[in-house]
C-alpha positions in Angstrom: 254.6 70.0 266.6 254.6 66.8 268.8 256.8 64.1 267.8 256.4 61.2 270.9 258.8 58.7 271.5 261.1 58.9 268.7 263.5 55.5 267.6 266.7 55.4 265.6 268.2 51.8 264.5 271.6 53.1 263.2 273.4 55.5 265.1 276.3 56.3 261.9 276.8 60.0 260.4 273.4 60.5 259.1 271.2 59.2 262.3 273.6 60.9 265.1 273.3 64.0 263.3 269.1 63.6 262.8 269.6 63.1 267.0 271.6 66.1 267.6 269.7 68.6 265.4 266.7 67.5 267.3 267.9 67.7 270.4 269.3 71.7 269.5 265.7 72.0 268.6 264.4 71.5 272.0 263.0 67.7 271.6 263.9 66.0 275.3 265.8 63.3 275.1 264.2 61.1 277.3 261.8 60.8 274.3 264.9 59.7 271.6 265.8 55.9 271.5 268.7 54.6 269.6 269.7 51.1 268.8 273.3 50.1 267.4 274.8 46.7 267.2 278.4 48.6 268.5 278.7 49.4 272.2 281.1 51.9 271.5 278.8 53.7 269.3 275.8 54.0 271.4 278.0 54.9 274.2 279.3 57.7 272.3 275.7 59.1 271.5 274.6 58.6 275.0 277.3 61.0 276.3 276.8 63.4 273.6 273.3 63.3 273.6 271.7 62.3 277.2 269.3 59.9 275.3 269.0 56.5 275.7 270.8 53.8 274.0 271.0 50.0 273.3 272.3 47.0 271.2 269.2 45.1 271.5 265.9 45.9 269.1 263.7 44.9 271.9 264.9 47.6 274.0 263.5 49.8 270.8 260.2 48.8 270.0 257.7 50.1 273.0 255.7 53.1 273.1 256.8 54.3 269.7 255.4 57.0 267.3 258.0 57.2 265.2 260.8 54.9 264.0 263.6 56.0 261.7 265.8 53.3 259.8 269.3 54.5 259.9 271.1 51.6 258.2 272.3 51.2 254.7 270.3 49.1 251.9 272.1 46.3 252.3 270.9 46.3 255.7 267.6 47.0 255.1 266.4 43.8 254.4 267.9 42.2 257.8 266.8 44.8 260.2 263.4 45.1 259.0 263.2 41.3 259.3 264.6 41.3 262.8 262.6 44.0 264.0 258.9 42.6 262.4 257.9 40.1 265.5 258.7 42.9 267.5 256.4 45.4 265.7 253.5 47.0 267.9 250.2 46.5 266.8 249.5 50.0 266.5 251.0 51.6 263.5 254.2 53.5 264.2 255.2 55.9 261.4 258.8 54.6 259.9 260.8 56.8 258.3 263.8 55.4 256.2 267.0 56.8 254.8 268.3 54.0 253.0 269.1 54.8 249.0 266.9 52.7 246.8 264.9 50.8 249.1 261.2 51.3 248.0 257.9 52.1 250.9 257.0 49.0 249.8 259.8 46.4 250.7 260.0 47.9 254.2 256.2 47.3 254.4 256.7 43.2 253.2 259.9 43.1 254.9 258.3 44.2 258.2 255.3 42.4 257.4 252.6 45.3 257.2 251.3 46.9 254.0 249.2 49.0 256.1 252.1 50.7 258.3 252.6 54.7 257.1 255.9 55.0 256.0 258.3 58.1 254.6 261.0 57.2 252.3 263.4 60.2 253.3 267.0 61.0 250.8 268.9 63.6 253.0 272.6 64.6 252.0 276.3 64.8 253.8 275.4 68.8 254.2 273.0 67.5 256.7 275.7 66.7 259.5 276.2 70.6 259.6 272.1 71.1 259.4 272.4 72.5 256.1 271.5 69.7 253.8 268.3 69.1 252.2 266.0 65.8 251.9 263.3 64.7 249.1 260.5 63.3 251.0 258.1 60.8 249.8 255.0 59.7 251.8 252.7 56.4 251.0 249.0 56.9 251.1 248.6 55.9 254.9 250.4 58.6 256.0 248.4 61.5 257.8 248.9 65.0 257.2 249.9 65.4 260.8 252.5 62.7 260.5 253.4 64.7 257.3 254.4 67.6 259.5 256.3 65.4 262.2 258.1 64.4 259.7 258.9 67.2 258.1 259.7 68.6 261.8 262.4 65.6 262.2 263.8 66.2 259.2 264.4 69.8 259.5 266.8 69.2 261.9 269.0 68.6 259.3 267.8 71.0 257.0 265.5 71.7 253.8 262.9 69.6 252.8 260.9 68.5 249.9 257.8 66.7 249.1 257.9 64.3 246.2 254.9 63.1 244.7 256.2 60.4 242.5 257.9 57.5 244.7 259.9 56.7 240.7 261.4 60.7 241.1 263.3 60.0 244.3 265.8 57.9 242.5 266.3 61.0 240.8 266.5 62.5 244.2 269.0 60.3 245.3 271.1 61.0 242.1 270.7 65.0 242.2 270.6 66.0 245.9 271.9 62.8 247.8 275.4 62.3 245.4 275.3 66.0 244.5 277.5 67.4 246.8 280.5 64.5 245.2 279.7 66.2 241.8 280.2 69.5 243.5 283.4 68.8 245.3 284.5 67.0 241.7 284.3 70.3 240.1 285.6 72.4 243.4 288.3 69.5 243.3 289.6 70.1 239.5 288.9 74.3 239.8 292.0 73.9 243.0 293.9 72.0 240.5 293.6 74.1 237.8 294.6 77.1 239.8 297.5 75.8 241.1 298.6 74.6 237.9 298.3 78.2 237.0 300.9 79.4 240.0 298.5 79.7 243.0 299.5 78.0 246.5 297.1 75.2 247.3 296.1 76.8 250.5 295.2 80.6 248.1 293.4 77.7 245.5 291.3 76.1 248.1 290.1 79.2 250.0 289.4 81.1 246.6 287.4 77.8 244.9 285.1 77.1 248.8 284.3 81.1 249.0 283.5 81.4 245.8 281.4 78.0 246.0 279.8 78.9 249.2 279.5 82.7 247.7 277.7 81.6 244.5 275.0 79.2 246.0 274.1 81.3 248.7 273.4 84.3 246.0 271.5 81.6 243.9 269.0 81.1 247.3 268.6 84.9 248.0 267.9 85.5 244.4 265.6 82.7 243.5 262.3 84.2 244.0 263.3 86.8 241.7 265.7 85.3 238.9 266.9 81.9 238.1 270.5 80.9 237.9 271.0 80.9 234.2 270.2 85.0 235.3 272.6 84.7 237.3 275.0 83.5 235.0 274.1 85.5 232.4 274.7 89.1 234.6 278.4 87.8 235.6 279.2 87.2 232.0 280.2 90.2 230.1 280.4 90.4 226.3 284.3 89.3 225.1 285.2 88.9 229.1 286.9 86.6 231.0 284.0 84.8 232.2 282.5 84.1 228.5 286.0 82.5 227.7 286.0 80.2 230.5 282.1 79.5 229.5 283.0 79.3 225.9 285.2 76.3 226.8 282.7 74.6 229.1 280.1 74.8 226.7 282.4 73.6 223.8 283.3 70.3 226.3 279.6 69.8 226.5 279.4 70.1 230.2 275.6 70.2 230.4 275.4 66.5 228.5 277.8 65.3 231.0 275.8 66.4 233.8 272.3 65.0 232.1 274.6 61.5 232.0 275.5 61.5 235.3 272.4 62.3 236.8 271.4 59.6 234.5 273.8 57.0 235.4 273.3 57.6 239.3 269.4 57.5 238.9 269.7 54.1 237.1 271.7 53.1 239.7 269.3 53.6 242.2 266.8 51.8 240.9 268.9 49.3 240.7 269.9 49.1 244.5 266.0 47.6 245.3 266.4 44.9 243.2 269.8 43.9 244.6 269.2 44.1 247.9 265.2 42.6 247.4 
């Protein structure tokens, strides 16, 4: 799949990573752009990369076909605002990775309710290319810029097609904040185990492998059972495990998660009206 001349405003974490993983996948990089208010920042992508690099949004838009907004929702706004009288006539496909901010404030804040645009929610696991993104395309998108995008965005991973714009706040909540919930738990299991006697370093390496272990099993497996399979085959009548699942289950855990997707997915739908 052909991707063109591809842009990047934001050159933090998430969009140096998008650059590197397609760069490892054979994209040239005299066809990656990326524009960053810091020097130092671009410099450091242009050394690491060999693509080019600028501070000025000019020096962005030409020859474009696609454009990925690497800022964060409060910066939204701004850069789409900046960038709109420098907008091509043709329609470049955006893509942005901003939490919260809706297809359609980029296309009023850019000044084109007819430009094709992906609202993408990747996750931290992504730096690493292992992370996984809930896409979500509006109605001018092609089906070949469909698979560009998915292309681009397999460069840090999985990927997802949501048909509901509304279920990528829930997106953001599960997939995009996940991993904090994860560490959380991988956080108070180290605790736990050293309160019991363990060394931190024993703790740590124990809790990660057995993290690491468990989800990897839960992908082999999933065309053939579902976790709660999973679960269920690890815990023996009157074992250890149904103790320690005894107690979970007695603390509730599963309402607690249902609240906190809750409370991060209210959250982002929050975020667009803040930062509209």
């Amino acid at each position: 799949m052909k991707l063109g001349n591809i842009g990047f405003i934001g050159g933090g974490n998430m969009g140096s990573s998008m650059v590197g993983g397609l760069i490892q996948k054979g994209i040239p990089s005299n066809t990656i752009r990326v524009v960053d208010h810091n020097e130092q920042t671009c410099l450091k992508i242009k050394e690491k990369w060999g693509v080019l690099t600028s501070t000025k949004m000019a020096d962005l838009l030409s020859d474009l076909s696609i454009l990925v907004l690497a800022v964060k929702p409060q910066d939204m706004q701004a850069v789409t605002r900046q960038i709109a009288p420098l907008f091509q006539a043709q329609q470049i496909l955006t893509i942005s990775i901003a939490a919260g901010i809706t297809t359609t404030q980029i296309q009023r804040w850019l000044g084109k309710p007819e430009c094709p645009v992906v609202r993408a929610m990747p996750n931290t696991p992504a730096l690493l290319g292992v992370g996984i993104s809930g896409l979500f395309a509006t109605a001018k998108v092609t089906e070949t810029q469909r698979q560009q995008v998915q292309t681009l965005m397999n460069a840090l991973g999985e990927t997802v097609w949501i048909a509901d714009e509304n279920l990528m706040d829930v997106v953001t909540a599960l997939s995009g904040s996940g991993p904090a919930y994860f560490f959380y738990v991988m956080e108070g299991l180290i605790q736990g185990a050293m309160a019991l006697g363990l060394s931190k370093d024993i703790a740590s390496k124990l809790t990660l492998n057995t993290a690491m272990g468990s989800a990897v099993m839960a992908l082999h497996e999933q065309d053939y059972v579902d976790v709660t399979q999973l679960r269920e085959r690890v815990t023996s009548p009157n074992g250890t495990t149904e103790q320690g699942i005894k107690v979970l289950k007695d603390g509730k855990l599963e309402d607690l998660l249902e609240k906190t997707l809750i409370a991060a997915t209210t959250r982002g739908k929050t975020l667009s009206e803040q930062y509209d």
